[in-house]
N, C-alpha and C positions, 0 to 999 in steps of 0.2 A: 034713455040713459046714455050718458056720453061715454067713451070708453077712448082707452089709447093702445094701440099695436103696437109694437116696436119689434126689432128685429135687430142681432147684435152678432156680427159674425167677430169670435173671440178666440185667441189665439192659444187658451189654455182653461178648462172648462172653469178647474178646482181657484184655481188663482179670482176669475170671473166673479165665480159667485163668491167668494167671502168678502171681496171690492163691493161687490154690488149690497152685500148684506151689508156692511158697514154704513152705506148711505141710504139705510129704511127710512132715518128719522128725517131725513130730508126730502124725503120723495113724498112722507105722509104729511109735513110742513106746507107742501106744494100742493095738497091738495092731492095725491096722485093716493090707492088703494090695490095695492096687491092680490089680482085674482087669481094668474097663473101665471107659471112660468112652465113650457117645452123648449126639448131639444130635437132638434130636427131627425129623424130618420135618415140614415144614410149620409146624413153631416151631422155628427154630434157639435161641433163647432160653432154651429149657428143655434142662437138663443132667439126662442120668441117669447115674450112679454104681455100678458093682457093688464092692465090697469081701470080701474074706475077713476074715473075724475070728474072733480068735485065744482070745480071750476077751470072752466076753459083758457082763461088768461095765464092763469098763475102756471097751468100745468103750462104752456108755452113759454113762458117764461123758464122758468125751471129747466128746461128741454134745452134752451138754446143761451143759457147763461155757459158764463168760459167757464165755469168752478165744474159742470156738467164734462166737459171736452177733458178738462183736467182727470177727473176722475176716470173718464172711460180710457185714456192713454194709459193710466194707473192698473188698472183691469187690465188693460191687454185687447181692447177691444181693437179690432183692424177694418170695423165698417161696421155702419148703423142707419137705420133708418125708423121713422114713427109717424104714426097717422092715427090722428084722432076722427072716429067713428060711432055713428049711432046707430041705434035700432032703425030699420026700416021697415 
């Protein structure tokens, strides 16, 4: 199963997540499934993200489309990063 990491150091939790909820119906367009989301210990600031994905193009695409960049500046976010991962 393929999966995606992601990591979102965000400069306001509340602000973060209703930005991020807003953009469900595109992340599930993308192929992208919502398993978890944490907040770090000792930085609630940093969001991690697990996703299932469904297809590996589409989520890279999605990831690296500007409408993506747009949004996370929207959010608040001030550094990200994602990596797609599989079972070993």
């Amino acid at each position: 199963m393929l999966q995606m990491l992601c990591r979102n150091e965000v400069a306001d939790w509340a602000k973060w997540k209703r930005v991020f909820d807003e953009y469900r119906e595109d992340q599930e367009a993308a192929g992208l499934s919502l398993l978890q989301i944490w907040r770090e210990t000792g930085a609630p600031q940093t969001v991690w993200l697990l996703f299932e994905v469904k297809d590996d193009a589409r989520a890279r695409a999605f990831m690296d489309d500007p409408k993506a960049e747009m949004h996370a500046e929207r959010a608040g976010v001030t550094a990200s990063a994602y990596h797609l991962v599989e079972t070993a």
